[in-house]
The first five atom37 places (N, CA, C, CB, O) and aatype in JSON, in Angstrom:
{
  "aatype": [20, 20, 20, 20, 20, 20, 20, 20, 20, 20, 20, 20, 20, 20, 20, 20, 20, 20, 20, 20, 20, 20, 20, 20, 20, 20, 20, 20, 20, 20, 20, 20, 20, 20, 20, 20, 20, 20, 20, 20, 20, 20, 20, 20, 20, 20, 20, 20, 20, 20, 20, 20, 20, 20, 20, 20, 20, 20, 20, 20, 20, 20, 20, 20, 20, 20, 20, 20, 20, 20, 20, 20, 20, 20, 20, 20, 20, 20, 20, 20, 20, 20, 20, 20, 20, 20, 20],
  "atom_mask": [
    [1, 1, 1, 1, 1],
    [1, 1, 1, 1, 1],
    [1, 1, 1, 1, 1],
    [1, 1, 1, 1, 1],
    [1, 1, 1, 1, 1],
    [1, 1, 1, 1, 1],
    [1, 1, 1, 1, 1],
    [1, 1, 1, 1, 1],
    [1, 1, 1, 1, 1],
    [1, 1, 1, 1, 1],
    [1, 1, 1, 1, 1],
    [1, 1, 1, 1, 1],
    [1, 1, 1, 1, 1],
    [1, 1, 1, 1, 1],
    [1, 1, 1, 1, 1],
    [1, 1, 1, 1, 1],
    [1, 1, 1, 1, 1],
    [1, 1, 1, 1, 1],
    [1, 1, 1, 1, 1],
    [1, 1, 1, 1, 1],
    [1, 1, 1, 1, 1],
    [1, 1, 1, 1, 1],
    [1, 1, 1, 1, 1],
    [1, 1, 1, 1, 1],
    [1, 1, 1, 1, 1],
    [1, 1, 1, 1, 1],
    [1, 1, 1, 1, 1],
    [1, 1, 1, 1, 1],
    [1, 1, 1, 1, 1],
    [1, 1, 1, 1, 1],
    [1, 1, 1, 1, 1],
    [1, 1, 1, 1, 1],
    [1, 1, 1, 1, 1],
    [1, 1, 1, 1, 1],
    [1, 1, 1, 1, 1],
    [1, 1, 1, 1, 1],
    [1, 1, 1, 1, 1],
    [1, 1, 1, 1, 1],
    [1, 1, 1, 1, 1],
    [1, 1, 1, 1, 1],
    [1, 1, 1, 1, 1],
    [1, 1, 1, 1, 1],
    [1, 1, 1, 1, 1],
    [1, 1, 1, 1, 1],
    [1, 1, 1, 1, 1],
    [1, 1, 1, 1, 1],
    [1, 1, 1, 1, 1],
    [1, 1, 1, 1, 1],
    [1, 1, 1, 1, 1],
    [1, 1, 1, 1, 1],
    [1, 1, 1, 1, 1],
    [1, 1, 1, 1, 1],
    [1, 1, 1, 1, 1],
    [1, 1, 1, 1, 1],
    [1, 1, 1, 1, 1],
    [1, 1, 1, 1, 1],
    [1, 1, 1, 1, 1],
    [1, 1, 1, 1, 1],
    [1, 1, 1, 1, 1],
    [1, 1, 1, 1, 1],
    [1, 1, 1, 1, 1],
    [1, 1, 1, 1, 1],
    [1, 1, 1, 1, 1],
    [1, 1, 1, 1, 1],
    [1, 1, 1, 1, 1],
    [1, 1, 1, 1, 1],
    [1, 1, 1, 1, 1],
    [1, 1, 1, 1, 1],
    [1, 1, 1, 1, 1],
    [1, 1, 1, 1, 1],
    [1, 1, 1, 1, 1],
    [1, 1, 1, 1, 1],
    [1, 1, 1, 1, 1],
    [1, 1, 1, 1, 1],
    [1, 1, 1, 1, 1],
    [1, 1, 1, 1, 1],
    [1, 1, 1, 1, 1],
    [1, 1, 1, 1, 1],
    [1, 1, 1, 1, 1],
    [1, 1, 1, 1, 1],
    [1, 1, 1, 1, 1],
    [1, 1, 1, 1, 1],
    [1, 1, 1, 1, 1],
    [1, 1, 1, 1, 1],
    [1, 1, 1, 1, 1],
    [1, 1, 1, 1, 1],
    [1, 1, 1, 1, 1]
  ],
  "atom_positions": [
    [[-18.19, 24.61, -1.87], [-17.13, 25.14, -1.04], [-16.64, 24.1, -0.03], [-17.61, 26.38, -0.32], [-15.59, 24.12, 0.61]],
    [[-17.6, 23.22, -0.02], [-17.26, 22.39, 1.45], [-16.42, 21.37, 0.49], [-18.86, 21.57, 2.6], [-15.36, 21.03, 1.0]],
    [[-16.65, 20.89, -0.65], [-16.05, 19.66, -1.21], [-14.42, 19.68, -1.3], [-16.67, 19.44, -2.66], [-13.66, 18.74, -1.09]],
    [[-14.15, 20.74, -1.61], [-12.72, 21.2, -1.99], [-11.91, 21.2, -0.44], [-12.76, 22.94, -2.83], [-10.78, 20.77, -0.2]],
    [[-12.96, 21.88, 0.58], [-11.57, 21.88, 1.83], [-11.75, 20.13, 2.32], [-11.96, 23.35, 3.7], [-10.9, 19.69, 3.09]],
    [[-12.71, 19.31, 1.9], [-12.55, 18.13, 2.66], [-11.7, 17.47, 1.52], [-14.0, 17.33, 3.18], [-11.88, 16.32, 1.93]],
    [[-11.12, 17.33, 0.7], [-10.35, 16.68, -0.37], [-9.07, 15.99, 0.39], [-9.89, 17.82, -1.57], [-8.8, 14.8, 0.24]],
    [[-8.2, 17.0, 1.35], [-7.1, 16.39, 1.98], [-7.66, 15.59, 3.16], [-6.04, 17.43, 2.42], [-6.9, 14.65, 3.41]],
    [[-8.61, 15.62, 3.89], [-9.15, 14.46, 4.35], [-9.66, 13.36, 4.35], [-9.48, 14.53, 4.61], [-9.77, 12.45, 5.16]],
    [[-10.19, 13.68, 2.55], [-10.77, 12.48, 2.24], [-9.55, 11.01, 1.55], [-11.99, 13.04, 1.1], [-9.55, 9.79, 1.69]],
    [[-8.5, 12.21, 0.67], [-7.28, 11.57, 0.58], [-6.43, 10.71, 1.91], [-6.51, 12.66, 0.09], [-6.26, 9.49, 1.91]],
    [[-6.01, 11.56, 2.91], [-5.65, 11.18, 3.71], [-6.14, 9.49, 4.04], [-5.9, 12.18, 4.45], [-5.36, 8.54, 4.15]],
    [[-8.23, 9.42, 4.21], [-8.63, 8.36, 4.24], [-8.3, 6.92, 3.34], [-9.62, 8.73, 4.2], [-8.07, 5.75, 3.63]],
    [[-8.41, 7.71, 2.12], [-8.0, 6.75, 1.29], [-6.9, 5.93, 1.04], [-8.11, 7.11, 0.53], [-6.82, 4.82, 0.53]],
    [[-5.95, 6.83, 1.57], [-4.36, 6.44, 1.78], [-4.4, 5.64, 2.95], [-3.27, 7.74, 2.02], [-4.2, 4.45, 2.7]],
    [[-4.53, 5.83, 3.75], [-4.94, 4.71, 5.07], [-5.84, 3.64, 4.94], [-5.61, 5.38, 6.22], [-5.97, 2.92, 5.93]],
    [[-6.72, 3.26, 3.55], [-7.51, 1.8, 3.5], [-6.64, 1.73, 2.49], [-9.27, 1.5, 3.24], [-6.6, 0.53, 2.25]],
    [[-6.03, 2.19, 1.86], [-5.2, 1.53, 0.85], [-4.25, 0.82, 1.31], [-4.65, 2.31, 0.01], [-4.17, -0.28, 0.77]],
    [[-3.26, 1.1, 2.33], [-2.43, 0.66, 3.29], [-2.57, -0.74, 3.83], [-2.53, 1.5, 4.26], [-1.68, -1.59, 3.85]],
    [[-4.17, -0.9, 4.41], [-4.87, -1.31, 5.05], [-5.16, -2.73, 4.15], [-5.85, -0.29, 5.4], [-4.69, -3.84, 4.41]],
    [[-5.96, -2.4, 3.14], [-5.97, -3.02, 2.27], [-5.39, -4.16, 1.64], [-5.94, -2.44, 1.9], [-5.81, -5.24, 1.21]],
    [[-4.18, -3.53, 1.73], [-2.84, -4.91, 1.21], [-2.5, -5.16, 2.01], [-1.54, -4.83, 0.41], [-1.52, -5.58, 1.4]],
    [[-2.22, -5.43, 3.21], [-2.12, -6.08, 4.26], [-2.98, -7.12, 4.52], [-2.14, -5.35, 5.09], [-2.57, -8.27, 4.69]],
    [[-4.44, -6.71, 4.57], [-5.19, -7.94, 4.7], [-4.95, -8.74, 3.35], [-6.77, -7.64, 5.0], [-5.05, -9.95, 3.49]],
    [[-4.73, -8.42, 2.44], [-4.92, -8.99, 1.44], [-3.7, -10.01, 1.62], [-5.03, -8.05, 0.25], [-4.03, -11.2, 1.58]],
    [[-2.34, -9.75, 1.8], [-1.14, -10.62, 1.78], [-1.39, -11.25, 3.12], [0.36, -9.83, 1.62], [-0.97, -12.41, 3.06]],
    [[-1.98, -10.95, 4.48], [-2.57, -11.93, 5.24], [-3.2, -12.9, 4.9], [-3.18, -11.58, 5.88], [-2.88, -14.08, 4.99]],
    [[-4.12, -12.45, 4.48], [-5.72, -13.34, 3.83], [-4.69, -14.76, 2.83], [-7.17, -11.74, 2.14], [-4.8, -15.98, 2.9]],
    [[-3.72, -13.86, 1.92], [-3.0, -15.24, 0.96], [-2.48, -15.7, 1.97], [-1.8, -15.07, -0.37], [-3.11, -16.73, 2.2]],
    [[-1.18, -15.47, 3.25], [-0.55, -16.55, 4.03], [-1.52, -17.41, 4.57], [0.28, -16.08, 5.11], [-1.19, -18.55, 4.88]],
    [[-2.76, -16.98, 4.73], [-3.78, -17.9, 5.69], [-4.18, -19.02, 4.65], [-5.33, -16.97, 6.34], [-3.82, -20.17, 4.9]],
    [[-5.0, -18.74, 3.35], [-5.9, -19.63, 2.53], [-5.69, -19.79, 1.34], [-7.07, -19.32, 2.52], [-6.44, -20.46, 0.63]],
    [[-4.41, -19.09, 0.84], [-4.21, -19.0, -0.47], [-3.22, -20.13, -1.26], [-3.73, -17.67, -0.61], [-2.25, -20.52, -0.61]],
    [[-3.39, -20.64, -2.5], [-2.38, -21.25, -2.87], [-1.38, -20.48, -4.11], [-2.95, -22.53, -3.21], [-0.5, -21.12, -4.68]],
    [[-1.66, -19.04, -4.42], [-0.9, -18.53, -4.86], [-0.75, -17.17, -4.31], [-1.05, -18.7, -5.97], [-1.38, -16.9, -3.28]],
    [[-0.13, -16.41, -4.77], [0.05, -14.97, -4.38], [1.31, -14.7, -3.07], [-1.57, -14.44, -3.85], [1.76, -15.58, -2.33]],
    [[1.67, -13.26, -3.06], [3.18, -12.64, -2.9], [2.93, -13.48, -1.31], [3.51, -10.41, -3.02], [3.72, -14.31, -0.86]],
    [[1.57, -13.0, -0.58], [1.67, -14.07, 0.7], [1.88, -15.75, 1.33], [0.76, -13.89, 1.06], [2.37, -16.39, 2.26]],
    [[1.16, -15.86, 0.13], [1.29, -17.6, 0.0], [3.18, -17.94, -0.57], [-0.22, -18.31, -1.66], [3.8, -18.99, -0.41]],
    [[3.7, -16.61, -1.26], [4.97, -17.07, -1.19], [5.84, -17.04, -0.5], [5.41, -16.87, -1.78], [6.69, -17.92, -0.61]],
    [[5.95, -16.24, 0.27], [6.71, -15.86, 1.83], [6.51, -16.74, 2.61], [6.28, -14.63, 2.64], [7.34, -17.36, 3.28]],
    [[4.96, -16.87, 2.56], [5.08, -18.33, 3.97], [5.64, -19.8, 2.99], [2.8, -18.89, 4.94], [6.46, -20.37, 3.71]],
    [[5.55, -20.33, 2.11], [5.97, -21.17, 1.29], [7.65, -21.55, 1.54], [5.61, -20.58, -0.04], [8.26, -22.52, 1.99]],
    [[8.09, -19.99, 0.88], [9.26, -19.71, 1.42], [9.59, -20.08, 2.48], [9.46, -18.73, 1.46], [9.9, -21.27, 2.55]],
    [[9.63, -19.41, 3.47], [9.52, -19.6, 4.8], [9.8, -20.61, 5.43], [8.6, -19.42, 5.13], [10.79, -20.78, 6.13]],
    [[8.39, -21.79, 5.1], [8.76, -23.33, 5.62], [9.75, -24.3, 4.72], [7.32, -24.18, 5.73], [10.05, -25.46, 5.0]],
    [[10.29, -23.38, 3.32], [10.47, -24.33, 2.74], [12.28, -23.6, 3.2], [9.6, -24.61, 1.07], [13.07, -24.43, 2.76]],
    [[12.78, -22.87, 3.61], [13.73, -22.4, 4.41], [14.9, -21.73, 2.87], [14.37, -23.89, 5.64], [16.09, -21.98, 2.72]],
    [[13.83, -20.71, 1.77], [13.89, -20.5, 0.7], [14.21, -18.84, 0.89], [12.7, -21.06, -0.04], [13.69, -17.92, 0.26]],
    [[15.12, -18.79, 1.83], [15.44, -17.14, 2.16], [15.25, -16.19, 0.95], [17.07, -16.91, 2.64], [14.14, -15.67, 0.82]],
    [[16.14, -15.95, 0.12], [15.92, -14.98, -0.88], [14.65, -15.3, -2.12], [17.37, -14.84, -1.54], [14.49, -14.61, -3.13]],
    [[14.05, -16.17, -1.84], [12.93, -16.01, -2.42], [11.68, -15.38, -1.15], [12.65, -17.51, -3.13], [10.49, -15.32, -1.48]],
    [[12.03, -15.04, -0.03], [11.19, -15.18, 1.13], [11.35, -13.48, 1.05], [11.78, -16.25, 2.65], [10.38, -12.81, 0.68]],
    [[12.42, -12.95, 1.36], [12.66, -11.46, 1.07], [12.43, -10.55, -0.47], [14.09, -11.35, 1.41], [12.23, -9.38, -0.76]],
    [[12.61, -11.96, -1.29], [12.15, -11.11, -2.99], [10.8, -10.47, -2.29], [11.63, -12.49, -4.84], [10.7, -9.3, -1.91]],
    [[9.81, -11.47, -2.19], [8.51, -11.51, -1.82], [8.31, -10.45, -1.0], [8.13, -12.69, -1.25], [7.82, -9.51, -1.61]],
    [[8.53, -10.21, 0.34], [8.4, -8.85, 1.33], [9.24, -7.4, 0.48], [9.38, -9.29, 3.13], [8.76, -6.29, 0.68]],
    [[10.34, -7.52, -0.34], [10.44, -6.29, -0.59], [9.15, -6.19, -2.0], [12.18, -5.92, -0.89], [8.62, -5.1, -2.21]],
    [[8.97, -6.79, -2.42], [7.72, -6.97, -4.04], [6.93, -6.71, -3.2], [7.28, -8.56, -5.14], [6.05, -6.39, -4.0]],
    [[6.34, -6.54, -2.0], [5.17, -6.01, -0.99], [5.13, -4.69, -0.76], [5.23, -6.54, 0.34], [4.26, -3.88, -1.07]],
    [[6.71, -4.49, 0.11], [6.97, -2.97, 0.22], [7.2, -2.04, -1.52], [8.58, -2.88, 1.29], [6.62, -1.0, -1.82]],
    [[7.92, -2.59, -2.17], [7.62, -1.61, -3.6], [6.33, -1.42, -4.0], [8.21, -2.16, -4.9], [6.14, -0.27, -4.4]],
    [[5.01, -2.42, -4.06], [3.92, -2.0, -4.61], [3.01, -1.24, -3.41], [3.25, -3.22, -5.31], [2.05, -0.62, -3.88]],
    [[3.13, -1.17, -1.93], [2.73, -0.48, -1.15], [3.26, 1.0, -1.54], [3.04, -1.03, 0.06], [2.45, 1.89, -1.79]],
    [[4.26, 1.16, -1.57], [5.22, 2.65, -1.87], [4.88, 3.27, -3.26], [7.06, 2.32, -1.95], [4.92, 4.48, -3.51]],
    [[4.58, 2.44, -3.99], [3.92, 3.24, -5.49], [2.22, 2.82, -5.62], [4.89, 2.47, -7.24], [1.79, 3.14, -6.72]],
    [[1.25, 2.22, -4.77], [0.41, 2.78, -4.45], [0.06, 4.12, -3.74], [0.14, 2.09, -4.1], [-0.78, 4.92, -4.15]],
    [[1.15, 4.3, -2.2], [1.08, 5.56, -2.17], [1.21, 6.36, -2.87], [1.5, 5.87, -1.64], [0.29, 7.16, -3.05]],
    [[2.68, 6.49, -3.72], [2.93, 7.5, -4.24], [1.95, 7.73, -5.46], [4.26, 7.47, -4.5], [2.08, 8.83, -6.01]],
    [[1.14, 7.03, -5.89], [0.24, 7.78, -6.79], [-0.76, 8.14, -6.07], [-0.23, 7.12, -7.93], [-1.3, 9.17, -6.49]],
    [[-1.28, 7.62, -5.02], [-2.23, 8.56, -4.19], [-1.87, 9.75, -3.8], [-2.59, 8.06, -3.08], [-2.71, 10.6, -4.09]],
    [[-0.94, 10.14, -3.25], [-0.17, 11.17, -2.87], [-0.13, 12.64, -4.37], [1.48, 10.27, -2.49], [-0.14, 13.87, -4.4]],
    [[-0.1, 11.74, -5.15], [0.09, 12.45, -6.9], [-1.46, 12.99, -6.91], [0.48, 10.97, -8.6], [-1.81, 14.17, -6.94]],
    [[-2.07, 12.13, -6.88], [-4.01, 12.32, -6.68], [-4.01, 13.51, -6.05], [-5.05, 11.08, -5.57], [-4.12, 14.6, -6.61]],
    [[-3.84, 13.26, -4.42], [-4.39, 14.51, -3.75], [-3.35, 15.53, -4.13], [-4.58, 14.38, -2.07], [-3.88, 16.56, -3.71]],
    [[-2.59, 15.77, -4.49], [-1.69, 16.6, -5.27], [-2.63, 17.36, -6.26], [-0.54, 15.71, -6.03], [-2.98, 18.54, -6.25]],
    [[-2.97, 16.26, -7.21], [-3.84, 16.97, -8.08], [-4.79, 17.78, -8.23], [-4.18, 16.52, -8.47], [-4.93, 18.78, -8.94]],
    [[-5.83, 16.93, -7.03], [-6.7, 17.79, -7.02], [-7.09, 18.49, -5.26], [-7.87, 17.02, -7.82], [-8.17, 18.6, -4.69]],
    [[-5.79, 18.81, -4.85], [-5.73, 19.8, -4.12], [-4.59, 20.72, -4.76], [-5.55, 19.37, -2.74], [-3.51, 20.64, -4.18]],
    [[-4.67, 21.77, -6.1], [-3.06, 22.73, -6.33], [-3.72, 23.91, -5.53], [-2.39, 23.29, -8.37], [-3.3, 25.02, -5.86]],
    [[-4.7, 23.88, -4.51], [-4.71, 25.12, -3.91], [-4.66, 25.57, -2.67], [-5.47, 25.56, -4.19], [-5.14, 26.58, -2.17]],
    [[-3.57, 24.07, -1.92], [-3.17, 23.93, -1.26], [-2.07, 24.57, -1.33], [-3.3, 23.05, -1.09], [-1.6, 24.88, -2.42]],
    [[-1.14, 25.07, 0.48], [-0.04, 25.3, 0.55], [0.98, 24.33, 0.84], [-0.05, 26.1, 1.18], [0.6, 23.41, 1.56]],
    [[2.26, 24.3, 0.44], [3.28, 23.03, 1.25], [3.54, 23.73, 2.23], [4.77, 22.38, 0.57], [3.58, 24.93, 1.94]],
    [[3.82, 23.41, 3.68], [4.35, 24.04, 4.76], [5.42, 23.51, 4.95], [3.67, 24.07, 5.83], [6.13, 23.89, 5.88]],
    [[5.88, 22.29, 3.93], [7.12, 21.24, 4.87], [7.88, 22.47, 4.31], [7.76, 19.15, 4.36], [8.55, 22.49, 5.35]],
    [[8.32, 23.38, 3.7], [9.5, 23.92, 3.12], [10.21, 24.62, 3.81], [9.33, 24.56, 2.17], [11.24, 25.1, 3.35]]
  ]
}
């Protein structure tokens, strides 16, 4: 009984290190990396390579936004006995 009402909390968590997650991760590449979406922005960046500098930050924000959204699908799933209140 207890597993099922903690599900939207535990989601919730997960959605917040997932977040979390790629951030350090595209940090971690601008700092030490010689490849990856971070190492290309800063690359970009100094190399004064604008639209390759923004490909890079929106290719960040799209795979952040469909990580959520399949988390979001998850706790969806296995919470259907939940109510929506946004309606």
């Amino acid at each position: 009984m207890i597993l099922p009402a903690a599900v939207p909390t535990i989601f919730t968590g997960v959605r917040l290190a997932g977040a979390y997650s790629i951030l350090v991760l595209v940090a971690a590449e601008m700092v030490g990396a010689k490849a990856g979406l971070g190492y290309l922005i800063n690359y970009a960046q100094y190399n004064f390579a604008i639209p390759d500098m923004y490909a890079g930050i929106i290719t960040i924000s799209a795979i952040g936004l469909v990580v959520n959204q399949l988390l979001v699908a998850g706790e969806r799933r296995f919470s259907t006995w939940r109510v929506d209140v946004t309606a």
